[in-house]
PDB file with SEQRES, HELIX, SHEET and CRYST1 records, atoms N, CA, C and O in Angstrom:
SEQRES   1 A   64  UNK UNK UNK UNK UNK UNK UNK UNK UNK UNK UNK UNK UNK          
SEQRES   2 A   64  UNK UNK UNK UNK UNK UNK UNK UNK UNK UNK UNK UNK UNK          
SEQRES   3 A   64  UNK UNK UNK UNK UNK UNK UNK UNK UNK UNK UNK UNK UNK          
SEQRES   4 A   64  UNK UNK UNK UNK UNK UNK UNK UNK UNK UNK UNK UNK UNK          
SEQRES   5 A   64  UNK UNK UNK UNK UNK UNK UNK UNK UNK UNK UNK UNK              
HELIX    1 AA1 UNK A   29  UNK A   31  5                                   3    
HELIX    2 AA2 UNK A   50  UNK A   61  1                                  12    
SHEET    1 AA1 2 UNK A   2  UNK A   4  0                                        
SHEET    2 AA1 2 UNK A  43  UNK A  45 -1                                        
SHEET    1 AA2 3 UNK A   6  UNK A  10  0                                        
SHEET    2 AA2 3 UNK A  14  UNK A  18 -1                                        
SHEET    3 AA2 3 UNK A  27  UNK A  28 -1                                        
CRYST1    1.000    1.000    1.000  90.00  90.00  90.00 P 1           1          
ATOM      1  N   UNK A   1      96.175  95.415  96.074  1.00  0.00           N  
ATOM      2  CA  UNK A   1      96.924  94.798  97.149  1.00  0.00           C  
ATOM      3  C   UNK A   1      97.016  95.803  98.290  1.00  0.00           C  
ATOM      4  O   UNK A   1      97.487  96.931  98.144  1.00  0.00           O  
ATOM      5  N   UNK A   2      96.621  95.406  99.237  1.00  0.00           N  
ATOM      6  CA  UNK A   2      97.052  96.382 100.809  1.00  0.00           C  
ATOM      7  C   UNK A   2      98.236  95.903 101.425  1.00  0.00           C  
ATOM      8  O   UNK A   2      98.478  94.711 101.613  1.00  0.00           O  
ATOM      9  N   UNK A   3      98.815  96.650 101.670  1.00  0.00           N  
ATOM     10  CA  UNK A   3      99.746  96.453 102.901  1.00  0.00           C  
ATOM     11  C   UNK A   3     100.005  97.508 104.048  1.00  0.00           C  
ATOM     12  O   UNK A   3     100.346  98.687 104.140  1.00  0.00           O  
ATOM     13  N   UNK A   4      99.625  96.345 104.958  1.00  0.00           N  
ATOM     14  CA  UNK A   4     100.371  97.920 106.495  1.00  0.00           C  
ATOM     15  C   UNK A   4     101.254  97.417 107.219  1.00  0.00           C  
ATOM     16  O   UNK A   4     101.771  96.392 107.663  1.00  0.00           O  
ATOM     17  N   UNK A   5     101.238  98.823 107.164  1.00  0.00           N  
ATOM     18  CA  UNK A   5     102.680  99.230 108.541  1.00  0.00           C  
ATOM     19  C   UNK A   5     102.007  99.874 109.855  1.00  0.00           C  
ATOM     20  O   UNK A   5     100.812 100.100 110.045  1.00  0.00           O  
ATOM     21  N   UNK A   6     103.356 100.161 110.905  1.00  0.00           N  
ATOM     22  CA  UNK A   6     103.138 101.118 111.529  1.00  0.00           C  
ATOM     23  C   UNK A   6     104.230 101.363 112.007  1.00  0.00           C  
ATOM     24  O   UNK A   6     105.301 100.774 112.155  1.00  0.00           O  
ATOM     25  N   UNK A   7     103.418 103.206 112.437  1.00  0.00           N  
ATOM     26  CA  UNK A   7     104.113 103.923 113.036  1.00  0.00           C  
ATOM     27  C   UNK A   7     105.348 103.618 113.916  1.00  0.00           C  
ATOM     28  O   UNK A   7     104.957 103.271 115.031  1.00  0.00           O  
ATOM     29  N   UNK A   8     106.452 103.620 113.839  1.00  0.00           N  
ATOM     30  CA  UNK A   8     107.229 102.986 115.017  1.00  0.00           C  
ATOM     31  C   UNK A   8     108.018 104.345 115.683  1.00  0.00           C  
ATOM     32  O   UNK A   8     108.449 104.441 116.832  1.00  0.00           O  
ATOM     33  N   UNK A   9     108.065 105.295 114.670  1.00  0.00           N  
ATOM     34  CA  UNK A   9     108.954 106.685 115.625  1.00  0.00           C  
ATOM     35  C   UNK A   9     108.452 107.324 114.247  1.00  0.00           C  
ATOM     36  O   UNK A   9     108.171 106.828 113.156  1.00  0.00           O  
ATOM     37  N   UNK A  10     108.456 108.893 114.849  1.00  0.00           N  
ATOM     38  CA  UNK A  10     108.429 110.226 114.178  1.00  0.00           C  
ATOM     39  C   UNK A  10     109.374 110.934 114.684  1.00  0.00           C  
ATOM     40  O   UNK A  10     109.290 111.231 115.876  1.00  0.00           O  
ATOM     41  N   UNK A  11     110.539 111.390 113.877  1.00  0.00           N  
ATOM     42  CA  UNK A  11     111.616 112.461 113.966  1.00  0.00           C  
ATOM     43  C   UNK A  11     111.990 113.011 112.630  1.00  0.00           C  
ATOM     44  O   UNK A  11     112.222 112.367 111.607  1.00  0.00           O  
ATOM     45  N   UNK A  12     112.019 114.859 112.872  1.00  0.00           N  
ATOM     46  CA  UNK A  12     112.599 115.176 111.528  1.00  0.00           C  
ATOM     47  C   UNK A  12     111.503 115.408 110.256  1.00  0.00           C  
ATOM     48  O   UNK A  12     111.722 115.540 109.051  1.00  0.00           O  
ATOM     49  N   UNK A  13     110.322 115.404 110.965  1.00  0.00           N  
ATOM     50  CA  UNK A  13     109.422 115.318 110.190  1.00  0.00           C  
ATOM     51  C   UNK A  13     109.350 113.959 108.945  1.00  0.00           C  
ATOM     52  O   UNK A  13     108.960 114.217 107.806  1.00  0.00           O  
ATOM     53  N   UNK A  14     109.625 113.039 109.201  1.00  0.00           N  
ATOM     54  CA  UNK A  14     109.190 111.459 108.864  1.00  0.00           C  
ATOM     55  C   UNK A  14     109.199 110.520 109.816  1.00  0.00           C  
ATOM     56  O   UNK A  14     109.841 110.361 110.854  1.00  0.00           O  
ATOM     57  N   UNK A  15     108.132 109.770 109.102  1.00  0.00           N  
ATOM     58  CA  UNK A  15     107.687 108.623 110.144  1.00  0.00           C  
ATOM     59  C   UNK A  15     108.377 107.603 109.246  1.00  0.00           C  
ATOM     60  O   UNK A  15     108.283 107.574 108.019  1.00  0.00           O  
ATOM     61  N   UNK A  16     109.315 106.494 110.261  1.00  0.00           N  
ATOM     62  CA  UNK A  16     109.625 105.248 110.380  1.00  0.00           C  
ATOM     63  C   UNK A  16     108.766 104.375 110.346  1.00  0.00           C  
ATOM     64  O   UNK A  16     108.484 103.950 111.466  1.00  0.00           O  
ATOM     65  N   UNK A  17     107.928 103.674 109.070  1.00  0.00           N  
ATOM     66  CA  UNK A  17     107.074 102.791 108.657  1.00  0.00           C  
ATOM     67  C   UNK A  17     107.540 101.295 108.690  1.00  0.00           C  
ATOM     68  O   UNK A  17     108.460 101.036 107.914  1.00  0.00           O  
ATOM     69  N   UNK A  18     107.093 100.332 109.409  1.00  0.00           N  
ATOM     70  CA  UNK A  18     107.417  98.894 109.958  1.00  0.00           C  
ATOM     71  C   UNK A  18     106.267  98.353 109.526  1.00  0.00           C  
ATOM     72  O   UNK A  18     105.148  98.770 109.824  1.00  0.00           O  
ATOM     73  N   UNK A  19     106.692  96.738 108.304  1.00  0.00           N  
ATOM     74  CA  UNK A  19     105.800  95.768 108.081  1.00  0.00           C  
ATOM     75  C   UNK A  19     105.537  95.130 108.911  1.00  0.00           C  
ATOM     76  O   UNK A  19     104.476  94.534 108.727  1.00  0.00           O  
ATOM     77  N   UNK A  20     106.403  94.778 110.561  1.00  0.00           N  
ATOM     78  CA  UNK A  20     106.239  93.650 110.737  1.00  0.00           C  
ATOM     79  C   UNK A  20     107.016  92.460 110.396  1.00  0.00           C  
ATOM     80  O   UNK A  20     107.394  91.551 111.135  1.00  0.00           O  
ATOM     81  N   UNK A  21     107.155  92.601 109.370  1.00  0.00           N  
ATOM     82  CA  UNK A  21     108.430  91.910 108.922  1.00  0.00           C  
ATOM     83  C   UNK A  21     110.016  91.424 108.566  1.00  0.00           C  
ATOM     84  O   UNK A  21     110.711  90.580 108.002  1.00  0.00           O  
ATOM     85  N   UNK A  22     109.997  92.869 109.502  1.00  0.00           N  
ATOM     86  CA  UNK A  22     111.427  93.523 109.231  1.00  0.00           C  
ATOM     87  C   UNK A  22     111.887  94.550 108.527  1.00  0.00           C  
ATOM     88  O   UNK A  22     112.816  95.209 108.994  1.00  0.00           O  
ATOM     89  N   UNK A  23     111.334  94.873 107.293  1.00  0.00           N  
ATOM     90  CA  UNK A  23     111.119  95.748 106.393  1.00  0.00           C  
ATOM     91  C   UNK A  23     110.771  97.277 107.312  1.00  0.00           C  
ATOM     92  O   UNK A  23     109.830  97.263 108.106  1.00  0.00           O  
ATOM     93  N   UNK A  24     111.450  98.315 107.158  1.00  0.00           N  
ATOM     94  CA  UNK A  24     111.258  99.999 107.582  1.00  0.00           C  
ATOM     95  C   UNK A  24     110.691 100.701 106.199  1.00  0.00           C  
ATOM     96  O   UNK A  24     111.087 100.092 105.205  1.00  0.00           O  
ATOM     97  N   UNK A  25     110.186 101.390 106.022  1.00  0.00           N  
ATOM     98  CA  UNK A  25     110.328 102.641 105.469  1.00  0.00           C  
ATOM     99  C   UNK A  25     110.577 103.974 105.988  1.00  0.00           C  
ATOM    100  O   UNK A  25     110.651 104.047 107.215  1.00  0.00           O  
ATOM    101  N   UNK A  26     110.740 105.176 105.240  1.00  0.00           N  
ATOM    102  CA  UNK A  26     110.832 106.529 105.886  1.00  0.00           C  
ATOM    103  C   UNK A  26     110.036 107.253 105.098  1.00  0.00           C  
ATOM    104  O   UNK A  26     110.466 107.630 104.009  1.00  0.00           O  
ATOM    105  N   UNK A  27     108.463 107.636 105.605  1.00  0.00           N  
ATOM    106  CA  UNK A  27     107.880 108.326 104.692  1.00  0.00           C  
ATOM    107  C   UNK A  27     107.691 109.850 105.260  1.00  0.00           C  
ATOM    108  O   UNK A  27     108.001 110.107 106.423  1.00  0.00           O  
ATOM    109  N   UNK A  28     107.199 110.788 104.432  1.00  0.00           N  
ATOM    110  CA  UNK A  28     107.385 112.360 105.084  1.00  0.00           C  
ATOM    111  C   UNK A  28     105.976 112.318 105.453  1.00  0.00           C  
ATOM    112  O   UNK A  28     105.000 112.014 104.766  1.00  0.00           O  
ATOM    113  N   UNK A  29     106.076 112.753 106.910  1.00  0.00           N  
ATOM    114  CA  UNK A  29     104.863 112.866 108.193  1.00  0.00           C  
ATOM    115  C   UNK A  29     103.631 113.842 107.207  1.00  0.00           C  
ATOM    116  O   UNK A  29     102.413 113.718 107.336  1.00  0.00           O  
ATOM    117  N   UNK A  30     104.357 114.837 106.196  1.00  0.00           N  
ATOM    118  CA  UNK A  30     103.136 115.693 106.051  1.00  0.00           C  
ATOM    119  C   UNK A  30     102.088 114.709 104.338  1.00  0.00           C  
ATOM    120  O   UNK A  30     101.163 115.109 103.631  1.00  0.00           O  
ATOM    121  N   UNK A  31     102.795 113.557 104.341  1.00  0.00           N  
ATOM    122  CA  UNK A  31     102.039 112.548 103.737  1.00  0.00           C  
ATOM    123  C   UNK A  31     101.087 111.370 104.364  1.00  0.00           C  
ATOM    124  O   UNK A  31     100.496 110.515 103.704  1.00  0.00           O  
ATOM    125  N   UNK A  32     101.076 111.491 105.521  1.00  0.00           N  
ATOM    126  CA  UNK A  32     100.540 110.563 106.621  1.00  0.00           C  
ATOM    127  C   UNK A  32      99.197 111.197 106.614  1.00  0.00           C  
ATOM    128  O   UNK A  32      99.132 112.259 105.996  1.00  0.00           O  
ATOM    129  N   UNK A  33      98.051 110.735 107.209  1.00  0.00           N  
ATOM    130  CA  UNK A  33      96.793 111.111 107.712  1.00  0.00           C  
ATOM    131  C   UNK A  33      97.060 112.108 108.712  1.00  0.00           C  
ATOM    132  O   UNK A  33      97.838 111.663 109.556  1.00  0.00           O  
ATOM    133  N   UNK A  34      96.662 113.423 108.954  1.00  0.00           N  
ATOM    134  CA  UNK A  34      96.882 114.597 109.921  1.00  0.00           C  
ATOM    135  C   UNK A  34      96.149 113.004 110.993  1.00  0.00           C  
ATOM    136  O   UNK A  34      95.390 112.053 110.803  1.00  0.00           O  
ATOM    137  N   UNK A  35      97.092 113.647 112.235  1.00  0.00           N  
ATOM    138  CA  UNK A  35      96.979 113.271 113.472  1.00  0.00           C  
ATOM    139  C   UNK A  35      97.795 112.259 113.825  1.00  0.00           C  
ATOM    140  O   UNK A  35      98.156 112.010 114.975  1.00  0.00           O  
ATOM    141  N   UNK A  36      98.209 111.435 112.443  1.00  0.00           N  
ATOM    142  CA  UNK A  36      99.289 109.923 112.794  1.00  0.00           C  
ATOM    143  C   UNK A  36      99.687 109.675 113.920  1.00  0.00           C  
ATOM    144  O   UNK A  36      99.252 110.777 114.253  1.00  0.00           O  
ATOM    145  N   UNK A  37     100.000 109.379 114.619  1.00  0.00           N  
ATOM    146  CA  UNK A  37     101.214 109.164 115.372  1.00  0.00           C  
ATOM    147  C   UNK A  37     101.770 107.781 115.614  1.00  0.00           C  
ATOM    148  O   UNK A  37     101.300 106.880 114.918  1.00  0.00           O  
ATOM    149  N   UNK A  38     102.763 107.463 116.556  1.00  0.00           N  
ATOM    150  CA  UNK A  38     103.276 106.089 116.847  1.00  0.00           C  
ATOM    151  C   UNK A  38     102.626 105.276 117.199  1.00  0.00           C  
ATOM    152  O   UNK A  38     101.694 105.366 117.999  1.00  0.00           O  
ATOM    153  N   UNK A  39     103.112 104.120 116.519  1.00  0.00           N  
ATOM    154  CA  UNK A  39     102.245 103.032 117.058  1.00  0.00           C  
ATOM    155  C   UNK A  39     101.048 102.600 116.244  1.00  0.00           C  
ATOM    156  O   UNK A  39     100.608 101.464 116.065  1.00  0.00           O  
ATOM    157  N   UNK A  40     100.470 104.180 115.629  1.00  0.00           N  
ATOM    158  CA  UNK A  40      99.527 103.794 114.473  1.00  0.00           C  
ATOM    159  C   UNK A  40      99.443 102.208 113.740  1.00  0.00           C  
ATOM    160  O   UNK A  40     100.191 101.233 113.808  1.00  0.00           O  
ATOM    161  N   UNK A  41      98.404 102.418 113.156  1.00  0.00           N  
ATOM    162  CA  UNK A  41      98.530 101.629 111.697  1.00  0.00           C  
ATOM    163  C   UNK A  41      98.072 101.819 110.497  1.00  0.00           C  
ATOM    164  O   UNK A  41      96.850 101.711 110.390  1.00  0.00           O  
ATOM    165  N   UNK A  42      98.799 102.124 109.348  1.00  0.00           N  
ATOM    166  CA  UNK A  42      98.888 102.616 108.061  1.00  0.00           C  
ATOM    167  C   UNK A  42      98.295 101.928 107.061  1.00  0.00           C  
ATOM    168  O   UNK A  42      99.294 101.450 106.525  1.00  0.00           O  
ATOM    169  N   UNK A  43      97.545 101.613 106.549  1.00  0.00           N  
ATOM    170  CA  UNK A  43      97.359 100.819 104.944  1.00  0.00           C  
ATOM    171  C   UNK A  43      97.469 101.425 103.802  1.00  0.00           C  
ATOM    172  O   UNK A  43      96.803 102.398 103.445  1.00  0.00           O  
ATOM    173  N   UNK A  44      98.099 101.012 103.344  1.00  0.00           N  
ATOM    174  CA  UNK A  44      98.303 101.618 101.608  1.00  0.00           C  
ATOM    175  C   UNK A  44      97.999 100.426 100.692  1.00  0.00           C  
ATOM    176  O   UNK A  44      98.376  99.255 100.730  1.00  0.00           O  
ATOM    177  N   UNK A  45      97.323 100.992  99.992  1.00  0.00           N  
ATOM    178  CA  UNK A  45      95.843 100.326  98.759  1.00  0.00           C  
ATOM    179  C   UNK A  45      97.157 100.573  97.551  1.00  0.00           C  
ATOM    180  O   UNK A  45      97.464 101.709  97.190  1.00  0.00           O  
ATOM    181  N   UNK A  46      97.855  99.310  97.012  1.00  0.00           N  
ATOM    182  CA  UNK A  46      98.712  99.582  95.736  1.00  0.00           C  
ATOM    183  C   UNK A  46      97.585  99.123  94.704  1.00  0.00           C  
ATOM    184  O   UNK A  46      96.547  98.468  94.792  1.00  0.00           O  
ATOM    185  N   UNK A  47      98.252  99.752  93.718  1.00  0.00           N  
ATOM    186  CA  UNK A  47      96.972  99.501  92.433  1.00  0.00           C  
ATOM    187  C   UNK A  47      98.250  99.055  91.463  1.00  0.00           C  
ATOM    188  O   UNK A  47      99.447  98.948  91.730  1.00  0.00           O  
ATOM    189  N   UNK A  48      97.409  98.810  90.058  1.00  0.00           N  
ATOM    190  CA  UNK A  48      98.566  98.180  88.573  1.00  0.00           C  
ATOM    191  C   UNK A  48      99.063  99.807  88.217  1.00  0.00           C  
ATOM    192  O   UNK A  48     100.116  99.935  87.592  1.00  0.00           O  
ATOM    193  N   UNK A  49      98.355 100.940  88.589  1.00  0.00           N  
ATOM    194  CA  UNK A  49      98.622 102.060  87.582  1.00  0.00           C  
ATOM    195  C   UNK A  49     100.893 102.016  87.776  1.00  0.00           C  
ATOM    196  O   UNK A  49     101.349 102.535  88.795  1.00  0.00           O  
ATOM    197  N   UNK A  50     101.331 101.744  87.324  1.00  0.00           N  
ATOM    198  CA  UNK A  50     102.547 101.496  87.520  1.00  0.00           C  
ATOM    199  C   UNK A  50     103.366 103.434  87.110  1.00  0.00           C  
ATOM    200  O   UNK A  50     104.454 103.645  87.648  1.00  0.00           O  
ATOM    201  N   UNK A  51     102.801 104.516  86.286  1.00  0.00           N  
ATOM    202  CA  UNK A  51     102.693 105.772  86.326  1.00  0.00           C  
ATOM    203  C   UNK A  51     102.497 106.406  87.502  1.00  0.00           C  
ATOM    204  O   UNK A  51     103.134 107.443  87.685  1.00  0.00           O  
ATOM    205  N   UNK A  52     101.719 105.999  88.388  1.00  0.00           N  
ATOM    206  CA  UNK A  52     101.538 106.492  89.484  1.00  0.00           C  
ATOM    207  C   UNK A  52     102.294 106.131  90.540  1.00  0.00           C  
ATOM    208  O   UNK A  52     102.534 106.877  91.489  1.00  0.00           O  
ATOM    209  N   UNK A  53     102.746 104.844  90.405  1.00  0.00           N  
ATOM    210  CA  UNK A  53     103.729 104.306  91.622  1.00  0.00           C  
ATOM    211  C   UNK A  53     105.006 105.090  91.448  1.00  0.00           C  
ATOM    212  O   UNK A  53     105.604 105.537  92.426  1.00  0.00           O  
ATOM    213  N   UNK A  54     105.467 105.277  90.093  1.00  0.00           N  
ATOM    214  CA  UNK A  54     106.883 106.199  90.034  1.00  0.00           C  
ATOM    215  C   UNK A  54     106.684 107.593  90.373  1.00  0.00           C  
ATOM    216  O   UNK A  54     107.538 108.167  91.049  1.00  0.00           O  
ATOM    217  N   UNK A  55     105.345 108.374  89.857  1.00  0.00           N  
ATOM    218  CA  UNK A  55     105.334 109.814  90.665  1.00  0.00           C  
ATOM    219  C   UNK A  55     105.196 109.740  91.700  1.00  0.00           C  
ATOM    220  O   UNK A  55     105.416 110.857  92.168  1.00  0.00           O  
ATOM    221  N   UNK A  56     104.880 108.897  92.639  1.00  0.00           N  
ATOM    222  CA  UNK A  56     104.671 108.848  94.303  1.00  0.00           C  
ATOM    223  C   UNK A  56     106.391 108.365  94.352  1.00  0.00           C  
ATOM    224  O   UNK A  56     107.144 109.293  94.646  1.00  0.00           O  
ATOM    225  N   UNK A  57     106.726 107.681  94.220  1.00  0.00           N  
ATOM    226  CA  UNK A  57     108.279 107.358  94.582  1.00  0.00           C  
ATOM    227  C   UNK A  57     108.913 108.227  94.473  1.00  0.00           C  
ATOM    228  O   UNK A  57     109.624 108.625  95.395  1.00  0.00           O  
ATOM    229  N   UNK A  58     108.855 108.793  93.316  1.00  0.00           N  
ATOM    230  CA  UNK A  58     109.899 110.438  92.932  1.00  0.00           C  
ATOM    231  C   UNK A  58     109.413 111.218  94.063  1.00  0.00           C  
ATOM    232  O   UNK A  58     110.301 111.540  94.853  1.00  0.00           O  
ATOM    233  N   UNK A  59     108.174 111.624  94.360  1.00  0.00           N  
ATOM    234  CA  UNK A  59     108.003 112.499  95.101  1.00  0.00           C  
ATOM    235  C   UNK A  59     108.377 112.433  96.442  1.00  0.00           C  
ATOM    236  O   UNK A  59     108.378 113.499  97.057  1.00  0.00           O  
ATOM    237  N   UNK A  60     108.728 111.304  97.092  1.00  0.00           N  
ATOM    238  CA  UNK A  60     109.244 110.275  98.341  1.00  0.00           C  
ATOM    239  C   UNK A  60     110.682 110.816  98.410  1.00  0.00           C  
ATOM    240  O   UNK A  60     111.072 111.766  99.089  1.00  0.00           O  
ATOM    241  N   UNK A  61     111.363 110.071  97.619  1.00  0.00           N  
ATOM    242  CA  UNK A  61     113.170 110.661  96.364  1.00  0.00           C  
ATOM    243  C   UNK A  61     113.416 111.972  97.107  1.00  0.00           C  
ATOM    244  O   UNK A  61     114.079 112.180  98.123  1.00  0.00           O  
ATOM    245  N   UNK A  62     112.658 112.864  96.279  1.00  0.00           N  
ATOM    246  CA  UNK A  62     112.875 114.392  95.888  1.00  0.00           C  
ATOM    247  C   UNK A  62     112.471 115.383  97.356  1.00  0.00           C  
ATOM    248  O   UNK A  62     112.724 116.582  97.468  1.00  0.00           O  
ATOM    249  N   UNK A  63     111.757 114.475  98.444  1.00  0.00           N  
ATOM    250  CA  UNK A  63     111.786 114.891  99.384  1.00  0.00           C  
ATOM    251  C   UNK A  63     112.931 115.749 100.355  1.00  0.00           C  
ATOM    252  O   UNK A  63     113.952 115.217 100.791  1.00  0.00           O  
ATOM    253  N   UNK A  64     112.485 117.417 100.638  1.00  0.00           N  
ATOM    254  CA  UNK A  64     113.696 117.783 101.491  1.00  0.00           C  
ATOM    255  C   UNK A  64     113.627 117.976 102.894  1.00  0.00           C  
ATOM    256  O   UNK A  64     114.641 118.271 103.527  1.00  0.00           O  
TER     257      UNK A  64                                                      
END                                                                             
């Protein structure tokens, strides 16, 4: 499944991720493609590995 966002602001070192739909996220900029910026547009490729979706979330979490 893909879904994108985009860029809508960078502060603080995270970018403010927008479906479009209303939906935000806050992901950390040094997880983005070097060069991102606003306005971009993001796709993220989800897969079934459901192991991998929780170490990427924790690592999101545990962010300082």
């Amino acid at each position: 499944m893909k879904i994108v966002f985009s860029i809508d602001k960078i502060e603080d070192g995270r970018a403010a991720l927008n479906d479009g739909g209303g939906k935000t996220i806050f992901w950390p900029l040094d997880k983005l493609p070097a060069g991102a910026k606003e306005k971009d547009k993001i796709t993220f490729n989800i897969g079934e590995d459901k192991n991998l979706a929780k170490d990427i979330l924790n690592e999101i979490l545990t962010e300082k």
